[in-house]
N, C-alpha and C positions, 0 to 999 in steps of 0.2 A: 783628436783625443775622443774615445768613445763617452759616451754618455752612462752611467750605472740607472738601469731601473728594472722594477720587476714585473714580470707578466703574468695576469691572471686572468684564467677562462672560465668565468660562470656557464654554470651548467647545469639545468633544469629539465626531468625528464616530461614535466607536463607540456606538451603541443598539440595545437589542434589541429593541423596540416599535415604533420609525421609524427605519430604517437612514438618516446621513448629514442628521438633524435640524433641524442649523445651517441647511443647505443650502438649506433645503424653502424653495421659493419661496412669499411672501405678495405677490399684487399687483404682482408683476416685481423683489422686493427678497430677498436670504435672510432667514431668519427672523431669523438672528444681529445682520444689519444693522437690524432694527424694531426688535428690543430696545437695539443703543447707541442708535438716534434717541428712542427712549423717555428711556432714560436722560441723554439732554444736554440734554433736557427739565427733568431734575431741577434741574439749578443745578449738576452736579459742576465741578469744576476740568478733571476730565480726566476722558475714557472708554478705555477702552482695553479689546479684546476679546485675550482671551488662549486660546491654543491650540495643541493636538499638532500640527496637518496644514495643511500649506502650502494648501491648497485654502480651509480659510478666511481663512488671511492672504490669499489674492488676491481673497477676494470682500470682504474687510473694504476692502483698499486700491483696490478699484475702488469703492467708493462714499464715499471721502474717512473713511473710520474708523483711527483710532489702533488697532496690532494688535502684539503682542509671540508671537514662536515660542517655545514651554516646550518642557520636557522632554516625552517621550514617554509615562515611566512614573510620573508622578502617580497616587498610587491614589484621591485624592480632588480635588475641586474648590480644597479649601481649602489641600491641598499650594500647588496651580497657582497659588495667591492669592500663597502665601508668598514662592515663587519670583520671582514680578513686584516684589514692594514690595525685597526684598533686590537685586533688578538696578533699579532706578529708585533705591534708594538714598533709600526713603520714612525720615522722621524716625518715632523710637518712636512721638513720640502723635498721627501723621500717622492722618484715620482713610479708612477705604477700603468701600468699600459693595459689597458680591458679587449679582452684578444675573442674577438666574439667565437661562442663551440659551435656554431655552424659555419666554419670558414674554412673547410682544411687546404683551401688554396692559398689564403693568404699571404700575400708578397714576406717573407721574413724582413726587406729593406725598409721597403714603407714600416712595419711594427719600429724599426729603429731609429727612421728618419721621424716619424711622429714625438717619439718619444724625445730625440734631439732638439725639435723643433720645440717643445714644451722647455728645455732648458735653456732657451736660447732668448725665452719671452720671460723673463721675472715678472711680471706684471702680468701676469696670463694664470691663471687656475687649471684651465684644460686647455688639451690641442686636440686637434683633429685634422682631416683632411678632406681634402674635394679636387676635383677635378675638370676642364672642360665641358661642356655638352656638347655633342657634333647633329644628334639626330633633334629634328625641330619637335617629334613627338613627345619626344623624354623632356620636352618643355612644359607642356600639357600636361604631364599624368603624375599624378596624385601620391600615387605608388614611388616616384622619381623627387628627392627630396633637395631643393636647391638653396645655398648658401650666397649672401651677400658680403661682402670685403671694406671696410674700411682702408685709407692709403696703405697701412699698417700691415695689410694681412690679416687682421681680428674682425672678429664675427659680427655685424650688424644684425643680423636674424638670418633663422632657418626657415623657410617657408616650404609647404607643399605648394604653392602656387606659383606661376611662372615669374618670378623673381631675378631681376629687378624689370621691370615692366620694356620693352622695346617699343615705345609709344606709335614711332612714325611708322615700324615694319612689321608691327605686329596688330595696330586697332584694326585695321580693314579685311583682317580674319577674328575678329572679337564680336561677339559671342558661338558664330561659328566653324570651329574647327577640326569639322568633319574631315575636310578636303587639306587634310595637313600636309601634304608633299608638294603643294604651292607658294610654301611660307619659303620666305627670304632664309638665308643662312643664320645660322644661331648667334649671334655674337661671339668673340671670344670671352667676355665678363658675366658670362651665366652658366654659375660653376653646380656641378652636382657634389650632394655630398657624400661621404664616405663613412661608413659606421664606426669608424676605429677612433678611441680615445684613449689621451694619454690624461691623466690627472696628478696632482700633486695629494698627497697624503692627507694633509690638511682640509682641505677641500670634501676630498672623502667622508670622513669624519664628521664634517658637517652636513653634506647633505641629504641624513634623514632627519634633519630640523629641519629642513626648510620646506614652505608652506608650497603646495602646488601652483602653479603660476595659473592665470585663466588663460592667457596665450598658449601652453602647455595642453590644455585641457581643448583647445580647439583646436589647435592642429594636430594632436595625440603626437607632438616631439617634445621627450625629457628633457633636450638641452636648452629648450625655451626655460625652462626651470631656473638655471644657471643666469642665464642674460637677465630673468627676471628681476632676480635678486643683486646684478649688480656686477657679478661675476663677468670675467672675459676670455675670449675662447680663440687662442690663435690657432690660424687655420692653413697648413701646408697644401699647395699647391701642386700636382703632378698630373703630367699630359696624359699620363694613362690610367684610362681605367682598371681597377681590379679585377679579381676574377669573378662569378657570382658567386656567393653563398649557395646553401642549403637549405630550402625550405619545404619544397614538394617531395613527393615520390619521383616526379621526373628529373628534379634535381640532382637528387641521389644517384640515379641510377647514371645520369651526365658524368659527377666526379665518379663513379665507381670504375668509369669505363677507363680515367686514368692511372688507376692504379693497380700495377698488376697483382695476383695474389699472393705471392710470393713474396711481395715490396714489405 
């Protein structure tokens, strides 16, 4: 039996790497507009692209997309979530999938299996997901953000740091790992994470209370926030990775090349 939840694409044209992002034409569509069509792909109830600047709302309603105008000074994506589910008037355990607008590859199964995976866990506030590491440098980098597991499945912490430490196969390349294509194989237990979150209503709601974590504030990850405070964050599991996002001009021009213009 399907899972009912709704999906929402925050969507901010301030970037410092691609000014006006949403915007960026894929194949005669904005990018913001692939990512809902990705996402009603999922099975949601509802899509609905949320955002500061009227320039998306028109290009959201010229291409038949559900668009709600938020506040201006949202300082994070997940404010701009809270904001929507408290004006729609979402029920506490309504759950709500945060479908990132630089994604237009985005698997539509993974957006449903997260969201499942978040009804599956009562005791869980958000889900997410992660995946293997195979390559021993996405160990290392910083930029590569890895998730540890409790038996459960639920989140212990998110670390930029190579997490959970490989003591015997990893100290006699610590502190330098220049020469990383000598390291032993990854473990199968040192999972990458994956940006995608499902949240329950409630949760929403709450989290422009809550106070910024110091864990949060040193590793610049929000979801340290959540843990901080108590909250628990189950986390699905799949052998493969996504596709990448959208962040550069070289990015862009990557997915442009998949989509013909005509699409």
């Amino acid at each position: 039996m399907s899972v009912p939840f709704i999906a929402i694409i925050p969507a901010r044209l301030a970037s410092t790497r691609l000014p006006n992002k949403p915007l960026a034409d894929i194949g005669g569509k904005p990018m913001v507009v692939r990512v809902a069509e990705r996402a009603r792909e999922s099975g949601a109830s509802q899509v609905l692209i949320a955002t500061d600047s009227g320039l998306v709302v028109d290009a959201a309603r010229d291409h038949g997309i559900e668009v709600m105008l938020t506040r201006p000074d949202h300082p994070t994506g997940t404010d701009r979530l809270a904001e929507v589910v408290t004006r729609l008037g979402c029920a506490d355990d309504a759950i709500i999938v945060n479908v990132q607008g630089d994604e237009p590859l985005i698997d539509p199964q993974l957006v449903r299996d997260v969201a499942a995976h978040l009804a599956a866990h009562p005791a869980c506030a958000i889900a997410t997901a992660a995946h293997p590491i195979h390559d021993p440098a996405d160990v290392f980098n910083p930029n590569v953000v890895k998730v540890v597991l409790d038996a459960r499945s639920v989140a212990l912490y998110f670390s930029r740091a190579p997490i959970p430490w490989t003591r015997d196969a990893w100290q006699a390349h610590w502190p330098d790992v220049s020469a990383l294509s000598n390291l032993p194989a990854v473990p199968e237990n040192v999972l990458r994470h994956i940006g995608l979150y499902a949240y329950r209503a409630k949760f929403l709601r709450t989290f422009p209370s809550l106070a910024q974590a110091p864990i949060e504030s040193a590793e610049a990850l929000e979801q340290l926030r959540a843990l901080w405070h108590g909250e628990r964050i189950a986390v699905r599991v799949t052998q493969d990775a996504p596709p990448p996002g959208v962040d550069t001009p070289t990015d862009l021009e990557r997915v442009r090349a998949l989509f013909p213009a005509s699409n």
